[in-house]
C-alpha positions, -999 to +999 in steps of 0.1 A: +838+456-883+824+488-867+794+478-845+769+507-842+752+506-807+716+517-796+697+522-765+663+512-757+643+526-729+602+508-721+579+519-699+538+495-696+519+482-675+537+447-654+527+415-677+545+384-681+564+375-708+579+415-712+619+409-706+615+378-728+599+397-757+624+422-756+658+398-752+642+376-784+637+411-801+677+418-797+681+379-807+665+385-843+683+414-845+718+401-839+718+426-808+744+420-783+734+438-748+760+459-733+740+467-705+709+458-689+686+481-662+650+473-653+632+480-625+593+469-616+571+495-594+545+472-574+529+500-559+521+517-594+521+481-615+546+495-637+579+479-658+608+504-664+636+487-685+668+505-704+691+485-728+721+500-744+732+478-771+753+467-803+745+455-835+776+441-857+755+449-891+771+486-897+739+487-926+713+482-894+701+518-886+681+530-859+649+534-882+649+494-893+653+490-852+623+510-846+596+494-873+609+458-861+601+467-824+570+481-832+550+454-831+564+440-801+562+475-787+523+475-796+516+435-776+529+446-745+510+487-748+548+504-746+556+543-740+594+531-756+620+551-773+648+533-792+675+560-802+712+558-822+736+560-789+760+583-808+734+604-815+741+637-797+711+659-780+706+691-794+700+710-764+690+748-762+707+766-728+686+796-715+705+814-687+698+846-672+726+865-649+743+833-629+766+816-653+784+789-635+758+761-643+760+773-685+797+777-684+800+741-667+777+724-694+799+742-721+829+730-709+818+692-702+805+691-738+838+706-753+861+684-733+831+655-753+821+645-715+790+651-724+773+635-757+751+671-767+752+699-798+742+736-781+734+751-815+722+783-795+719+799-762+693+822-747+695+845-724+670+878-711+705+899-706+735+900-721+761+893-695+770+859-714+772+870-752+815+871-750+812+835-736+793+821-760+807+837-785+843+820-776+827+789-777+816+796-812+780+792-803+752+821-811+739+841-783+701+853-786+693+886-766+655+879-757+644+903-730+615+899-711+595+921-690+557+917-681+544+929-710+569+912-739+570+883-718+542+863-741+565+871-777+598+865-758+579+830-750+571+825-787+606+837-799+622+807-774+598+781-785+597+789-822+640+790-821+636+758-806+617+746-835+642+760-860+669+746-842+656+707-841+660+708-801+654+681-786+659+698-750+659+729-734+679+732-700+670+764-678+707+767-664+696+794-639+669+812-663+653+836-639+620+836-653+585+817-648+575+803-678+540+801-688+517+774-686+515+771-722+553+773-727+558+742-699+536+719-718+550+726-755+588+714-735+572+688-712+594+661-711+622+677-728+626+708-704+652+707-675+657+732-645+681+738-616+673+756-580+686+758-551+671+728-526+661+759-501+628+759-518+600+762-507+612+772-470+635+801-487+615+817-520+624+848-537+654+870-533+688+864-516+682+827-505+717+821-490+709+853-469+679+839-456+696+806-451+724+825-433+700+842-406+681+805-403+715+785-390+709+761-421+733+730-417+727+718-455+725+734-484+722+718-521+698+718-550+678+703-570+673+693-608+640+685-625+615+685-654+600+717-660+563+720-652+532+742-647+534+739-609+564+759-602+596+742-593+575+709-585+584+693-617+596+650-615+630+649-597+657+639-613+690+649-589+696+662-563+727+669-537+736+690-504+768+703-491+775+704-452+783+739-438+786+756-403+778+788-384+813+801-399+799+809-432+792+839-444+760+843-468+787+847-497+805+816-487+771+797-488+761+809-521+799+801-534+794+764-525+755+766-534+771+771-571+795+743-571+761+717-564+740+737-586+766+727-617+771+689-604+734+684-601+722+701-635+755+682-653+740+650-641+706+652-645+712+665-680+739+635-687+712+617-674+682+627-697+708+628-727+718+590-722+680+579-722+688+574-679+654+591-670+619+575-675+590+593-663+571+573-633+538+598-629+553+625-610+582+607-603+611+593-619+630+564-624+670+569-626+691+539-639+724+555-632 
């Protein structure tokens, strides 16, 4: 018999009784838990909890799931989601002239290491169009300067829409998006920089991290937000390096973290890993 499994991610306030509701939810259900992550916050009075599970009924889809864990859902005041684990994330790639993090994510989802459709990539040049193309995946040519910038916006978001996207992944998209644009994708928007910020902003940051001695490089990946590159955290790495370096080498190794970092966090989001905790986040890995 072909067991279909789900996952189940709940965020509310601490109350008793929560990890009992739940497990007698999964009982009625049949459910049989394959894995198990919870996690209480004392200082915030919050309960995080993640459950991937199976369900032996092949006829039990992930709609029935959702109206029978309503209610219980509603008792307890839950932000949940509860989603089909074989479900793959339809995920939009913007990219601008650095292609190592898109090419990475293209590769991880052929090989099927990671669970996601890309029905479409993005991109303000057209450096990348050959690559997509021999991945079989359309390439959009938006440009943007200052003063298309507001209909490049809309052309994005309203592709996004067309598309069914249920996230967009900035895989070194050198543009600021707009206020507006941030909270249309909050939740569902992921970005990658360098970890130099804020001590190394704007152009050449390897260069500027050359001429500092820096001992650690790395980056960061998080949830896109109005207040630039301060979005929730969801990864992050460094690499060691020396006075030996040059500013070439630096960037070289800055790409290989960049890659690792974004892959994860987006693996991450796309397995239902990341719950939102305020301006933080809570990782079951």
């Amino acid at each position: 018999m072909s067991h279909r499994e789900f996952i189940l991610t709940v965020s509310c306030r601490e109350k008793p009784g929560l990890v009992h509701a739940i497990s007698s939810f999964l009982l009625r259900q049949a459910g049989n838990i394959l894995q198990s992550q919870q996690f209480d916050d004392r200082l915030q009075d919050r309960f995080f909890m993640r459950v991937h599970f199976d369900v032996a009924d092949p006829e039990k889809g992930v709609d029935e799931l959702r109206d029978g864990f309503g209610p219980v859902a509603q008792s307890f005041q839950m932000t949940w989601q509860l989603e089909d684990a074989s479900t793959p994330t339809r995920t939009l790639i913007l990219v601008s002239k650095f292609g190592h993090c898109m090419n990475d994510l293209l590769f991880r989802r052929l090989t099927g290491a990671m669970n996601i459709e890309i029905p479409a990539i993005v991109s303000n040049h057209r450096e990348f169009e050959s690559l997509a193309t021999s991945y079989g995946i359309p390439f959009h040519h938006i440009p943007v300067t200052p003063e298309t910038k507001p209909a490049a916006e809309e052309r994005v978001l309203e592709l996004a829409s067309e598309l069914k996207v249920d996230l967009v992944v900035l895989a070194r998209y050198m543009q600021v998006l707009s206020d507006g644009m941030c909270k249309e994708l909050e939740g569902r928007a992921i970005n990658i920089h360098h970890s130099f910020l804020p001590g190394f902003k704007g152009a050449r940051p390897y260069h500027q991290a050359h001429e500092r001695g820096v001992k650690l490089i790395g980056a960061t990946a998080h949830y896109v937000t109005a207040d630039l590159d301060e979005g929730p955290i969801i990864e992050q790495d460094v690499a060691r390096v020396d006075h030996s370096l040059a500013p070439a080498d630096l960037a070289a190794i800055g790409r290989d973290v960049e890659a690792q970092v974004l892959a994860r966090a987006v693996k991450w989001h796309t397995e239902r890993r990341v719950l939102l905790n305020g301006n933080s986040t809570v990782v079951f890995r």
